[in-house]
C-alpha positions in Angstrom: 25.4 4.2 18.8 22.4 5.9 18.0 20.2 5.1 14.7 20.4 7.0 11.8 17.2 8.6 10.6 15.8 7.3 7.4 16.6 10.3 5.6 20.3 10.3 6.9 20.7 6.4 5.9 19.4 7.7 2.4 22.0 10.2 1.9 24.7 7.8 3.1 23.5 5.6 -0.1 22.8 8.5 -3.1 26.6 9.3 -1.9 27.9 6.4 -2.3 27.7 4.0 1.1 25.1 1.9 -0.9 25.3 -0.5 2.2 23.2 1.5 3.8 20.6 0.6 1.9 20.1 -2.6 3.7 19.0 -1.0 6.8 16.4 0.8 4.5 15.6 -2.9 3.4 15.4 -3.9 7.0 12.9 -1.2 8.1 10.8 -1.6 5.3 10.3 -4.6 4.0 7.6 -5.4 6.0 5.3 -2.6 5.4 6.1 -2.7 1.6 5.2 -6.1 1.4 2.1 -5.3 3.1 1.1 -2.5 0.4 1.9 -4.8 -2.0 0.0 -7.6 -0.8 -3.1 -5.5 -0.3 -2.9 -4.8 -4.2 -2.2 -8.1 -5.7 -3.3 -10.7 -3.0 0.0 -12.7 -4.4 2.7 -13.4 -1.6 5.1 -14.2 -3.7 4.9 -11.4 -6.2 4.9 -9.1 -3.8 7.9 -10.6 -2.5 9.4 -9.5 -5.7 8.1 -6.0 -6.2 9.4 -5.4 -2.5 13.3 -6.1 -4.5 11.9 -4.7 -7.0 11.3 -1.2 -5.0 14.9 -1.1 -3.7 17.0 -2.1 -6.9 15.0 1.1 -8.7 16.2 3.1 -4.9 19.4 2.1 -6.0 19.3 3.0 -9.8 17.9 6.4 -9.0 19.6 7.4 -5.6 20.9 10.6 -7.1 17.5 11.6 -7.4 16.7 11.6 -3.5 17.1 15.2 -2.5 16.8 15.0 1.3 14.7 17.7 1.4 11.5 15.6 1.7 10.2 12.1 3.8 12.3 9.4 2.9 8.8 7.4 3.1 7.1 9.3 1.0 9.5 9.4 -2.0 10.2 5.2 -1.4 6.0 5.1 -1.5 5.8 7.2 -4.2 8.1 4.4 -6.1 6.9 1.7 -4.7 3.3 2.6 -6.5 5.1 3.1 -9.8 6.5 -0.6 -9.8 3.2 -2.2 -8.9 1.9 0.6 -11.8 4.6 -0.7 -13.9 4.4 -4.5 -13.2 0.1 -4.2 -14.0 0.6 -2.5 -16.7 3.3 -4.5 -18.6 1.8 -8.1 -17.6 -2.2 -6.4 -18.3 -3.3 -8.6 -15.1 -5.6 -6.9 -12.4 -5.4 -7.4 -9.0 -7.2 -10.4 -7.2 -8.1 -10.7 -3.9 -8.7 -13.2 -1.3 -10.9 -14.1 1.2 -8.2 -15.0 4.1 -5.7 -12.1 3.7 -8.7 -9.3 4.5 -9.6 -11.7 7.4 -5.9 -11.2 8.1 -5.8 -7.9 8.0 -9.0 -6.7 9.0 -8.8 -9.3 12.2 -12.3 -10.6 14.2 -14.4 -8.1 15.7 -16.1 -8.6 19.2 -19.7 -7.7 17.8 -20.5 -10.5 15.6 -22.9 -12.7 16.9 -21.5 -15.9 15.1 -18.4 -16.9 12.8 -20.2 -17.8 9.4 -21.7 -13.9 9.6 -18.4 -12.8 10.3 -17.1 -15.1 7.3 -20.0 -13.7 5.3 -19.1 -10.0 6.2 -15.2 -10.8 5.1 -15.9 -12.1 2.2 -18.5 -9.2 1.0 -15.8 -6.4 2.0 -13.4 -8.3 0.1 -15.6 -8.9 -3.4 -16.4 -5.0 -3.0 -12.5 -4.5 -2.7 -11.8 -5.9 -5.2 -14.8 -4.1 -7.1 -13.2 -0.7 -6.5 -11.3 0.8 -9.5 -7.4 0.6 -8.8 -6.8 3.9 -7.8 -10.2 4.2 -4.7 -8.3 0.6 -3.9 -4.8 1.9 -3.7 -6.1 5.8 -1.4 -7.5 3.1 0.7 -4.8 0.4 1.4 -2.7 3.4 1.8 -4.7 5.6 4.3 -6.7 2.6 6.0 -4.0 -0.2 6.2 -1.0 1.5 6.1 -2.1 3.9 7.9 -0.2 6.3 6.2 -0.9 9.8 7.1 -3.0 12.5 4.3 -0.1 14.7 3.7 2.2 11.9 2.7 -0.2 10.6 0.8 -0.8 13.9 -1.3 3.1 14.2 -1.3 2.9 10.3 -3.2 0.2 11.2 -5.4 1.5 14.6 -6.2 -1.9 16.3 -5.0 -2.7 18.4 -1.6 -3.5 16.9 1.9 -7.3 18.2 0.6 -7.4 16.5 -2.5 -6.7 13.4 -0.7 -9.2 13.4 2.0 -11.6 13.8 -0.7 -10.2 11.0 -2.4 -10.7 8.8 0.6 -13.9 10.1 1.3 -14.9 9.4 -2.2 -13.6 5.7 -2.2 -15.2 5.0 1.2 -18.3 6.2 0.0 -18.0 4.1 -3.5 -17.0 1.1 -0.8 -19.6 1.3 1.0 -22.6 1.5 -2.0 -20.6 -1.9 -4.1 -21.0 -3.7 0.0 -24.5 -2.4 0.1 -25.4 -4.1 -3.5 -23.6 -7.3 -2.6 -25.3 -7.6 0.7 -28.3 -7.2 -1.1 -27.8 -9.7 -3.5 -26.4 -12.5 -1.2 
C-alpha cells in the first residue's frame, strides 16, 4: 500500500478519520520536538508542546484548506503554542551547553576539546542573547533546515523578507560571539 502524502492524511482527519492524525504524530514528532527544544532547552516541556501542537491540529482541522504545505501550516502552529506557552507563564528561553554540542556535533578543525568546549559554550551564551524572534529564523532555517519559502509562508512574510531576516540574525549572531570571545 503506498503512503499517503501529508497533505492527503490531513484531509482524511479535517473530514473526519481523526485516526489519521497519528501518522501525522508519527512523522513529526521528532522534528517538532527538535524545534521545540532548540527554543526552551527543556526536554520535557517540549515533550508537551509537541501534544500540545497536535491536540490544537485536532481542535482546528476544519481550518486546513489543502491548498497549502501541510508542514508549513503544522509550523506555523507549532510557533503559536511555544508563543502561547512564553507568553502565558512570562519565562524566557534558557539554553544549555550540551544540547548545542548535540546539535551542532564536533568539528574536525579544532585543535583540542576544551577550545571546542569553549567555542560551544560562546555560540550557545550568544544564542541565547539573540532576541526570540533572530533565535526562532535561525532554529528554523539553520537546524531544521527548513526551506525560505516555508518559512515566509510560517511567518506570513515573502521568501525575501526571510532571507533578510536570516541574514540579519546571523549577522547580530555573529557580533554578540565576537563580544563574548572578547570578553572570555
Amino acid at each position: 500500500m503506498e503512503a499517503l502524502s501529508d497533505n492527503a492524511l490531513m484531509v482524511k482527519v479535517r473530514d473526519g478519520d481523526v485516526d489519521k492524525l497519528g501518522l501525522l504524530f508519527e512523522r513529526y514528532k521528532r522534528p517538532l520536538y527538535g524545534f521545540f527544544y532548540g527554543m526552551n532547552k527543556d526536554a520535557e516541556l517540549s515533550e508537551d508542546l509537541v501534544q500540545n501542537v497536535f491536540v490544537r491540529i485536532l481542535k482546528y482541522r476544519y481550518l486546513f484548506r489543502g491548498d497549502g504545505d501541510f508542514r508549513t501550516w503544522m509550523f506555523h502552529i507549532a510557533r503559536n503554542v511555544n508563543h502561547d506557552h512564553f507568553r502565558k507563564n512570562k519565562i524566557n528561553a534558557k539554553d544549555s551547553l550540551e544540547s548545542w554540542e548535540e546539535r551542532l556535533g564536533s568539528t574536525e578543525n579544532r585543535s583540542t576539546q576544551f577550545q571546542a568546549e569553549e567555542e560551544m559554550q560562546l555560540l550557545s551564551m550568544a544564542m541565547d542573547q539573540l532576541p526570540d524572534d533572530k533565535r526562532e529564523i535561525l532554529l528554523l532555517s539553520k537546524y531544521q533546515e527548513k526551506k525560505y519559502k516555508e518559512i515566509g509562508e510560517m511567518l506570513g512574510c515573502t521568501e525575501s523578507a526571510v532571507k533578510v531576516k536570516v541574514f540579519r540574525a546571523l549577522q547580530e549572531l555573529k557580533e554578540v560571539y565576537r563580544k563574548l570571545e572578547a570578553k572570555y
